[in-house]
N, C-alpha and C positions, 0 to 999 in steps of 0.2 A: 565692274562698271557695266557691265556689258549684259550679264546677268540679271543687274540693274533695270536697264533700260528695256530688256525681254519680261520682266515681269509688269513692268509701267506697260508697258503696250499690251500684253495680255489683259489687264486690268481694264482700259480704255479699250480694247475689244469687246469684254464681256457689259461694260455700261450702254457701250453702242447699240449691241443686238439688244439688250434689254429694252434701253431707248425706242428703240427702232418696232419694237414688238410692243409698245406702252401707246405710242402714236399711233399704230392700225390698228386698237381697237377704237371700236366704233359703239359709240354708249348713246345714249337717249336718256328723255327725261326723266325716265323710270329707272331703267335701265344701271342705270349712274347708282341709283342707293342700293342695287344687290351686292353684297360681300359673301359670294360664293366658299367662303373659308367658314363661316358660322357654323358653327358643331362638329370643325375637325380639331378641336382641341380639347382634351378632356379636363376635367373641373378638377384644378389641384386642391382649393382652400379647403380644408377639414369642416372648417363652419359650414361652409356653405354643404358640401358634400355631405354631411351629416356623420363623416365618422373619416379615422384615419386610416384610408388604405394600403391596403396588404400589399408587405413587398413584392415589387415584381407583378401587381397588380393595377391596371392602369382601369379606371370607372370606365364605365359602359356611358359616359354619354357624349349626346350629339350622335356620333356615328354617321357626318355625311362625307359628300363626295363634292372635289371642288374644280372637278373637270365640263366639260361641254356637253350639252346637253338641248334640244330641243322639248317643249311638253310633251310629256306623254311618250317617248319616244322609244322607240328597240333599241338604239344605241345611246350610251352615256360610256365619250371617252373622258378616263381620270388616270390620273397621276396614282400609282399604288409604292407604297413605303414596306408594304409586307403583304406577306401573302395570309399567312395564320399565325398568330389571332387578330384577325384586325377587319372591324366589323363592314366598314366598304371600301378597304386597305389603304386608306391613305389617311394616316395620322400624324397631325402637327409638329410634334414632338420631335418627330424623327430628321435623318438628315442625310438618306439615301432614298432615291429611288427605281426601286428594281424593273419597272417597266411598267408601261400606260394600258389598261384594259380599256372593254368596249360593253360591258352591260355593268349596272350598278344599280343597288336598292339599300344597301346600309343594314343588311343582315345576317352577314358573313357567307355571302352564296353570288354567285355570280361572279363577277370578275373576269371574263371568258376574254380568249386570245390575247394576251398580255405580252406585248413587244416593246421596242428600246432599243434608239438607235445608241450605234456603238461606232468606237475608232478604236482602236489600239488597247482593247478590251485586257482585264488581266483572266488569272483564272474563278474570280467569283464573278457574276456578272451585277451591275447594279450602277450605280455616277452618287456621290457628294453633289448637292443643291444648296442652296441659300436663300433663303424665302426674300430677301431683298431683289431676289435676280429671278422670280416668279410674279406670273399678273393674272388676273383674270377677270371676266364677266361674265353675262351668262352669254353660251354659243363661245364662248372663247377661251381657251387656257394656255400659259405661256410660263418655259422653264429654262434655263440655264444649266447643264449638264455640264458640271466643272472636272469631273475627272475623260469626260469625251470629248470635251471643247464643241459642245452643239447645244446651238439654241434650237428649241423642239417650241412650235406654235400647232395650236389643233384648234380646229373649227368642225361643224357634224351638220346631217342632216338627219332626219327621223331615223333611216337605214345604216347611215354612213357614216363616217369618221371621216376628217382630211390633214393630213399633219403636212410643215413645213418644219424640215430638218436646214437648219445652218450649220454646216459643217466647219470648223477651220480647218481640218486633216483632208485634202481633199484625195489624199492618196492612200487611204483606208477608210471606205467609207459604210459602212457594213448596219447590217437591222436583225436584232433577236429577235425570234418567233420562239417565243420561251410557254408552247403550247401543251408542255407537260402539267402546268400550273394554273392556279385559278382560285377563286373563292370558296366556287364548291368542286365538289371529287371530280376530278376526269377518269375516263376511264378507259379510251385511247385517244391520240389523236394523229392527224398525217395531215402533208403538204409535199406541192407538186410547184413547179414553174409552170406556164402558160406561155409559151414566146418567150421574146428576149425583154419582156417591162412587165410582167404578171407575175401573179402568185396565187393560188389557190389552195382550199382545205376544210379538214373539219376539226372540232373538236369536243370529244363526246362526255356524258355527262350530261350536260342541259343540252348537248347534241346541237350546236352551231356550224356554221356554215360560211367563210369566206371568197371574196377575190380581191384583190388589191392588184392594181396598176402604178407604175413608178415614172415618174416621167427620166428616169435613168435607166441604162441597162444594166442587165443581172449579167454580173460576170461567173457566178455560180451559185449553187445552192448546196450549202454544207448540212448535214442531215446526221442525229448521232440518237442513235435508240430510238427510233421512230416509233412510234405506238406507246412507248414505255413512260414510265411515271419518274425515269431520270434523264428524258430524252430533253433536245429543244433541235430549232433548226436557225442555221443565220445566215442568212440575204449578203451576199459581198458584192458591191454596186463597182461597176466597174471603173478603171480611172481614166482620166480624162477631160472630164467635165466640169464647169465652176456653176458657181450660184444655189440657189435651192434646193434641194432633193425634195420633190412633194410624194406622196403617198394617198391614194385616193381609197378608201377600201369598203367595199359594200359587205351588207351581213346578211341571214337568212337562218331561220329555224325548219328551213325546207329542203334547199339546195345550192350546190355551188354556184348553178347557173343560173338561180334565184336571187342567189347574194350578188351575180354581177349583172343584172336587170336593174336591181335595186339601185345599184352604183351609176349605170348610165344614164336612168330617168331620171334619178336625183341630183346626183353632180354632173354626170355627159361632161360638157368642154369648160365648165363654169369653173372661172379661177376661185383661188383659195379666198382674195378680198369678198369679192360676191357673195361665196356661201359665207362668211363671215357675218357681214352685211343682212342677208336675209334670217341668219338665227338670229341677230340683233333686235332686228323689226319684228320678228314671230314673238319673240318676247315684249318686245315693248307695247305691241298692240294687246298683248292678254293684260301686263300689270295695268296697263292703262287706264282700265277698266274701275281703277279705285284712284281717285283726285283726296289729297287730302290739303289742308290747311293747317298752318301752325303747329305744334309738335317741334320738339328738339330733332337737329341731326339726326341723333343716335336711334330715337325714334322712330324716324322716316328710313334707315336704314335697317332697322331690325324688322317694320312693317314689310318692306317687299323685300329685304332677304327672306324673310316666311313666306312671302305670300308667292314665290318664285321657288323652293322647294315644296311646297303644298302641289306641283304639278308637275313631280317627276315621277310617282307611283299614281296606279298600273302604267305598264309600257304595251305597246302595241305588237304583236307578235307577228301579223299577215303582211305579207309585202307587197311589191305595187300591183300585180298582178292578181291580187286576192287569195293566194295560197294559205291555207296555213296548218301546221302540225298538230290535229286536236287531242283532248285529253287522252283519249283511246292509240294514242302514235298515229294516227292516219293523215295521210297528207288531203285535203279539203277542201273546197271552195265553193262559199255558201254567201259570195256575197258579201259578207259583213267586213267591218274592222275590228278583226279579234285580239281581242287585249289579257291580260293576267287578269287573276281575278285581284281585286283590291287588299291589301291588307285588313283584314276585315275587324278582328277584334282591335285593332289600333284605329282604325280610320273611319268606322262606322258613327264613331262617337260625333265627329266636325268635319272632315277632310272629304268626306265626301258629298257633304250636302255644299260645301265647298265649290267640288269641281261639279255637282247639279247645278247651281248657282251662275255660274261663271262658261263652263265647257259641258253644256246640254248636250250635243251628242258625241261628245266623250261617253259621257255616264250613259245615253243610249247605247252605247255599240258593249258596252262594260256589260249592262245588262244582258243584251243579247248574247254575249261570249259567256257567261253563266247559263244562261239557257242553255246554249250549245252543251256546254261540259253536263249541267243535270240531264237531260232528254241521253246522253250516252251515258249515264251513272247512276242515273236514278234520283240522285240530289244534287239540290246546289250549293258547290261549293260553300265549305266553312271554311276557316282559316284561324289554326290556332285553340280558338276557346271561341265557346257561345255556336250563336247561328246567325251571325250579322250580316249576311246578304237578305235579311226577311228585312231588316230596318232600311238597309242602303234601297233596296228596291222597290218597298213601299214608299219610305221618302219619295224619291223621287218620282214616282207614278202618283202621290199623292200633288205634288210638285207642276206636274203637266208633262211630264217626260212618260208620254206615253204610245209610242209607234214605234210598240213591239206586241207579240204575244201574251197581252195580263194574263188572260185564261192558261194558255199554255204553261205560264212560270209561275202562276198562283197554284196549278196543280200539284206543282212538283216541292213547292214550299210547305204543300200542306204534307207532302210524302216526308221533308224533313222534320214537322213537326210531332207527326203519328208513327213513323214506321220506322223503328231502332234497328240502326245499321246491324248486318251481321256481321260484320268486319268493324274494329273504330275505328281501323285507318283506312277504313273502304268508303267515307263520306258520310252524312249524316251526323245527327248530332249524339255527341259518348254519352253513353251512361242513360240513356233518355226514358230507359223499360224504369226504372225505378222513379225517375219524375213522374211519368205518364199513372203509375200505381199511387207510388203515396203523396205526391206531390210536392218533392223535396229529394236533393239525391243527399243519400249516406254518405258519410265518410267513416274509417276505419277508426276503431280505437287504439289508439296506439299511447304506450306510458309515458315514454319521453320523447316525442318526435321533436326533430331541427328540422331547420329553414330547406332543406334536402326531402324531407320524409314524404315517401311517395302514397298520394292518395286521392284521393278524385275531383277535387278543385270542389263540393260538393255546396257550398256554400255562393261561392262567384257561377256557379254553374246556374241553381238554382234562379241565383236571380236575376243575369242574365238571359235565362232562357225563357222566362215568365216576360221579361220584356219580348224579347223576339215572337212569345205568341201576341203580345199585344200590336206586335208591328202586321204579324199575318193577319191579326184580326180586321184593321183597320182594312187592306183590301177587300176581305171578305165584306165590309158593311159597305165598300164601294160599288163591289159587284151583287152586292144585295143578296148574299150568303147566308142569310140568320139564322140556320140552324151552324156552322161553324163560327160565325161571327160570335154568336151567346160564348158557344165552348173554351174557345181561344180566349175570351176578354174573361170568363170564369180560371181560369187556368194561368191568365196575367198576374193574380191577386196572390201566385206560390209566391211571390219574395217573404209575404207574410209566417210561410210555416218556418222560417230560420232566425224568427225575429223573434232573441229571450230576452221576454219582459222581465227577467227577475235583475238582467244587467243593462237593458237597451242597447244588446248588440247582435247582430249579425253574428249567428254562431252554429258551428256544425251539430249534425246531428246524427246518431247510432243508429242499424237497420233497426232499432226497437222502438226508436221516435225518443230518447233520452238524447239530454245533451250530452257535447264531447266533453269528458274530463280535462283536468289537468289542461284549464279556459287561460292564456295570457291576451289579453286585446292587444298586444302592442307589439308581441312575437309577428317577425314575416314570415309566410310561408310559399313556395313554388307552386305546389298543388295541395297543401294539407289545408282542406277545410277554402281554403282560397288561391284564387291565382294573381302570384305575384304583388300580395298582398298582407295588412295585416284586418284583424276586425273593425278598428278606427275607420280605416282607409275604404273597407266594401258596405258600412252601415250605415250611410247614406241613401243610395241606389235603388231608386224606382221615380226616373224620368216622366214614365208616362202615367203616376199615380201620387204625386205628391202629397196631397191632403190626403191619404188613405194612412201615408208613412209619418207623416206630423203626427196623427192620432196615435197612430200605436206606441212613439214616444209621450202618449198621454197629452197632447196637445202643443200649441206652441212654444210655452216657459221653457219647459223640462227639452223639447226640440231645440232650441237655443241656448241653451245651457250645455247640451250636449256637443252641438257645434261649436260653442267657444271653446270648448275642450278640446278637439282636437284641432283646431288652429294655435291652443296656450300648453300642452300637454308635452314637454321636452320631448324627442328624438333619442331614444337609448341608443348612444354610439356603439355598443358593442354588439347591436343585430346589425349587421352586415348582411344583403343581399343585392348582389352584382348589381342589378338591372331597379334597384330602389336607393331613389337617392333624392337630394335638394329638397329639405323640409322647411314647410313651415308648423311648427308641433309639429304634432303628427300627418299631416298632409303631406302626402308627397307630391311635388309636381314632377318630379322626372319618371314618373310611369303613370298609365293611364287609369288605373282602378278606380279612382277617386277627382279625374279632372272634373265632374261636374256639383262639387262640393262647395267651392266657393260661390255659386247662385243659388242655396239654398235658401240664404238668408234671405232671399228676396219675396219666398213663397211662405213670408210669417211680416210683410210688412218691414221688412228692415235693409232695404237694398242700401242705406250707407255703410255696415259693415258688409254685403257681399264687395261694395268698391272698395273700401280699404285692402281687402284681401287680394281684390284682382290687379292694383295700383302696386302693390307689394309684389307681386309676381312678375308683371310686367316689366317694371323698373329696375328690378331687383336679381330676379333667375334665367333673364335672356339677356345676350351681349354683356356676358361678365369674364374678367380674368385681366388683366393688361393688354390685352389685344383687344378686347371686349370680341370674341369670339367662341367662350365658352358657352356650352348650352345644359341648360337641365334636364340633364336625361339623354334617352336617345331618342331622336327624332319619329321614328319608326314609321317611315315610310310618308315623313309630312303630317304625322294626328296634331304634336308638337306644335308646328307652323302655324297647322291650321287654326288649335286652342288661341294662340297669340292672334293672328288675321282677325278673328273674330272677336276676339274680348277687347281688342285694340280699336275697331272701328262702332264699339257699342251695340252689336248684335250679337247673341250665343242662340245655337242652338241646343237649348235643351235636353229634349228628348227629337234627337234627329229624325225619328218618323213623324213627326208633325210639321206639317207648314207653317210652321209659325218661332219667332224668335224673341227673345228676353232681350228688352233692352236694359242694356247700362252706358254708363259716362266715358266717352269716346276718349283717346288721348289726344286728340286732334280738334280744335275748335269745329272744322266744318270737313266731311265727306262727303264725297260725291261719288256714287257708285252706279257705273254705266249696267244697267242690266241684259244679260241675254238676247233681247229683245229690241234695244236699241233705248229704252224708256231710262230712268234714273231718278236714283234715288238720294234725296238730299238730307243731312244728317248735320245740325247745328248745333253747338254747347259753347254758347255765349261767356267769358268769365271765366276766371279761374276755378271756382267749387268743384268739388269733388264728389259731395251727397248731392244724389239727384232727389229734385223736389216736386217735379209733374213734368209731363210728357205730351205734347201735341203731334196728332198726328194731322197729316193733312189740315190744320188749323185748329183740330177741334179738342179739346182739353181729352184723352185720354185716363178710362178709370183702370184699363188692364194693363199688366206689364211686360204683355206682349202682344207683336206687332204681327200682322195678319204677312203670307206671302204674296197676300194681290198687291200689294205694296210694289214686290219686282217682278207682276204681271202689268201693273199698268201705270207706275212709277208713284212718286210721290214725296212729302216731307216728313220727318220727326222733329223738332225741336224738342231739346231737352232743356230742363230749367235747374239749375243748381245751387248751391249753398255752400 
């Protein structure tokens, strides 16, 4: 009985602190519809997933993080369930958690100083959870640690983390620094005490920098392989004391005593409600920024759950005092706010014309901190595949985001476009001596190649990169460049040398100018001939030359025909490729090769079937599963999000070096989109229909089907008319 009655009260313990941690958050109008869990569960349904995965193989999508986070921020504290494989360690599925890190991007890197309050630890470290007995919002995350008996609350500021520990144990009350571990490699790390309530350290690898103040005393600090890759260290808080254990902890890519600057000016004496409170308002003033109207729930919660990860990639590296560690390791102060460079071949596509849109000098200071890394490199940053800081930056300077150096970073864009790295992993764009000659990169002949077979992407390269001259060229005819401007826009038109008419596809081609043998359009490949793709999926692609790409398909009919193909054309379940999945045909939406395929139809007169398709996606491959928290694909750094943000409010951009955006049929009768500027933009679809049927802008009937960016320079309406 007795037994009994000790587990009824434990029970009625753990709903209380739950309770109790459910009541201090603090949501807002916006606020309320993020469901910070969206893409930490991966897509079980075979249908939906396009094939049944391999045992012991859990899909790559979604891949986010559903811990606390301010925009843009150095620190994102989360909850981690593993450490490898697990793309920003915290997966749904699971039902341990081994300790809460302090940087996050959803790419299997980062993860740095990952700690875990403990009681009565055994010898694996780690606590059983219950997703019933976990909360969150955004700036907030909240867990129940059932084999520690601690309720663990975290709230953050740009630099900072803040945890509240509820202990029941108050007579072992102890915190892992389990700083052997992380996302990506460490490569040593150490910790110190600071007094009788500190802590300090680093951890190397992406080379961090802590201090943490406790408002308990350290009764020691236990240390075992210090530096070593099977070390950790743990905090044993002395006894004595009841109530909260807080943890205040500042971070730094500089120094210790950077990291605990950081901490002062940001948290100083400020309770944990406060900063709570204030990541609450930081977020709800950005969602703010989009009012919508009518829409379902589900709807309105999958719009600002996207549209609230759309603005956790780049994070901010410099800390309060301007320091910051630049590409070269040198510690720097130049002023700016230096950020990571953006995910560039994910995010150039939407996500960053996005945060142009929304957070102008964000994408100012983003620029600038690429500037930084080219003027010490020689180039500016790529990322991945392609040369998509020429789009991200032209955008946006096309845009009005322009107080920085054009001349300066249009110099160095033109160094990425002419001058082939001598290194490919020394910056610049790969493979580019053979674009710049025949105008088209080779790939290898190979007899039997699989979805593995290594080769030079030379097909997604090609036509990729023919875009990014087009994006450089666009500067150039701003800065009145015309002898580069001709070059560049001549040199736009390579997508054409991979395009065989005898198939109408996108197809590699041999250093001899013969096509690749042994052609399947429907095979995926890593890098053979394409990146992370199949021929379906890249033979669309030329944003900023539509009508040049209709024609070569011989005009609109046979352009359409060819597009209902790969929207009706089955999914062979037996290619399997991790990071390719959620089809429709062959379209894939959970990877980015081919997200701007469903607006094609628009550029032949036929935007009801682009909205059929985008209706189908929208409805269909976001918030799916029984939680409705599955996502398609991996988010990768917010492109994801941002695809949805935009196809959901009836504006796409395109070809994201243009000012200018496609509209289609909103899911929401009316938006209302606060601009930059303070001006806004009104967005109306009277009716149920779904074929839009004419377009006024500012009143006046509308012949194009795209809407100019003076729009959100000086505000204004769209009414869409539908059927």
């Amino acid at each position: 009985m007795k037994a009994s009655i000790k587990n009824i009260l434990n029970i009625v313990m753990i709903l209380l602190l739950a309770s109790t941690a459910s009541k201090s958050q603090t949501t807002s109008a916006h606020t309320k519809y993020v469901n910070t869990f969206v893409g930490t569960e991966a897509v079980a349904d075979p249908k939906l997933l396009g094939y049944v995965a391999p045992k012991n193989w859990r899909p790559w999508s979604g891949l986010t993080f559903p811990g606390s986070s301010l925009p843009n921020a150095m620190v994102q504290v989360s909850p981690m369930t593993k450490y490898q494989p697990a793309g920003a360690g915290y997966e749904y599925e699971d039902s341990i958690i081994v300790g809460f890190s302090h940087t996050n991007k959803g790419h299997w890197n980062f993860g740095n100083v990952p700690i875990l309050p403990m009681s009565n630890p055994g010898a694996v470290f780690g606590s059983r959870f219950s997703h019933k007995n976990e909360s969150s919002s955004p700036g907030f995350y909240q867990v129940y640690l059932d084999d520690y008996k601690v309720n663990v609350s975290i709230t953050s500021t740009l630099r900072c983390g803040y945890y509240k520990y509820e202990y029941k144990n108050n007579t072992d009350k102890q915190i892992l620094f389990d700083l052997s571990k992380a996302l990506s490699r460490v490569t040593t790390w150490n910790i110190e005490q600071d007094g009788d309530r500190a802590i300090k350290g680093f951890q190397g690898g992406e080379n961090i920098y802590f201090y943490g103040i406790l408002n308990n005393k350290i009764d020691k600090l236990e240390k075992k392989d210090e530096g070593e890759k099977t070390g950790y260290a743990i905090v044993h808080l002395a006894n004595g004391t009841t109530g909260p254990v807080e943890l205040k902890i500042g971070f730094s890519f500089v120094s210790t005593a950077n990291a605990k600057q950081n901490l002062e000016k940001e948290i100083g004496g400020k309770t944990f409600d406060v900063i709570r409170k204030e990541a609450n308002q930081t977020w709800e003033t950005l969602l703010s920024s989009i009012e919508v109207k009518g829409g379902t729930e589900k709807q309105k919660t999958m719009l600002y759950s996207c549209f609230y990860r759309s603005f956790l990639w780049p994070v901010l590296r410099s800390d309060v005092n301007g320091d910051f560690t630049d590409i070269k390791k040198n510690v720097v102060n130049t002023g700016i706010a230096y950020y990571t460079e953006p995910s560039l071949w994910d995010t150039y596509r939407n996500k960053d014309v996005l945060l142009e849109l929304v957070s102008p000098d964000v994408t100012l200071n983003v620029i600038k901190s690429l500037k930084d890394k080219g003027d010490k490199t020689g180039y500016i940053p790529t990322f991945f595949h392609g040369d998509h800081g020429a789009s991200s930056i032209a955008g946006a300077y096309l845009r009005g985001i322009d107080n920085f150096d054009i001349k300066g970073t249009y110099k160095i864009l033109l160094n990425n476009a002419n001058v082939p790295p001598t290194n490919q992993r020394g910056g610049g764009r790969q493979y580019l001596a053979p674009y710049l000659e025949k105008g088209y990169i080779p790939d290898p002949d190979l007899a039997n190649p699989t979805t593995t077979a290594k080769g030079t992407a030379g097909v997604s390269k090609t036509l990729e990169y023919s875009y990014d001259d087009y994006s450089v060229a666009q500067i150039a005819k701003k800065l009145g460049d015309t002898a580069n401007y001709r070059i560049l826009m001549a040199r736009s038109k390579n997508y054409k040398n991979v395009f065989n008419k005898a198939n109408n596809f996108m197809q590699g081609r041999l250093e001899d100018g013969s096509w690749v043998k042994n052609f399947n359009p429907q095979y995926p490949y890593y890098e053979y001939m394409y990146r992370e793709a199949n021929a379906w999926q890249v033979s669309f692609f030329a944003p900023h030359d539509m009508p040049g790409l209709i024609a070569l398909y011989g005009g609109p009919k046979p352009f359409e025909a060819k597009l209902d193909s790969l929207f009706s054309i089955p999914w062979n379940p037996k290619y399997i490729a991790r990071n390719i999945e959620t089809f429709i045909g062959q379209y894939c939406q959970g990877n980015q090769p081919d997200h701007e395929a469903p607006f094609a139809y628009t550029f032949i007169g036929k935007p009801e079937k682009t909205q059929k398709v985008l209706d189908n996606i929208l409805n269909n491959l976001y918030g799916m599963g029984p939680r409705g928290i599955e996502l398609a694909g991996m988010d990768d750094a917010g492109e994801m999000s941002a695809w949805y943000v935009f196809s959901a409010l009836g504006l796409y951009p395109v070809s994201p070096t243009d000012p200018e955006y496609l509209v289609t049929v909103p899911l929401f009768d009316e938006v209302k989109w606060r601009t930059s500027n303070g001006k806004y933009i009104t967005i109306t679809k009277p009716g149920k229909g779904r074929a839009m049927t004419s377009i006024k802008v500012n009143g006046n009937i509308s012949k194009d089907i795209f809407v100019s960016h003076d729009l959100f320079r000086n505000g204004g309406t769209i009414a869409i008319a539908t059927k």
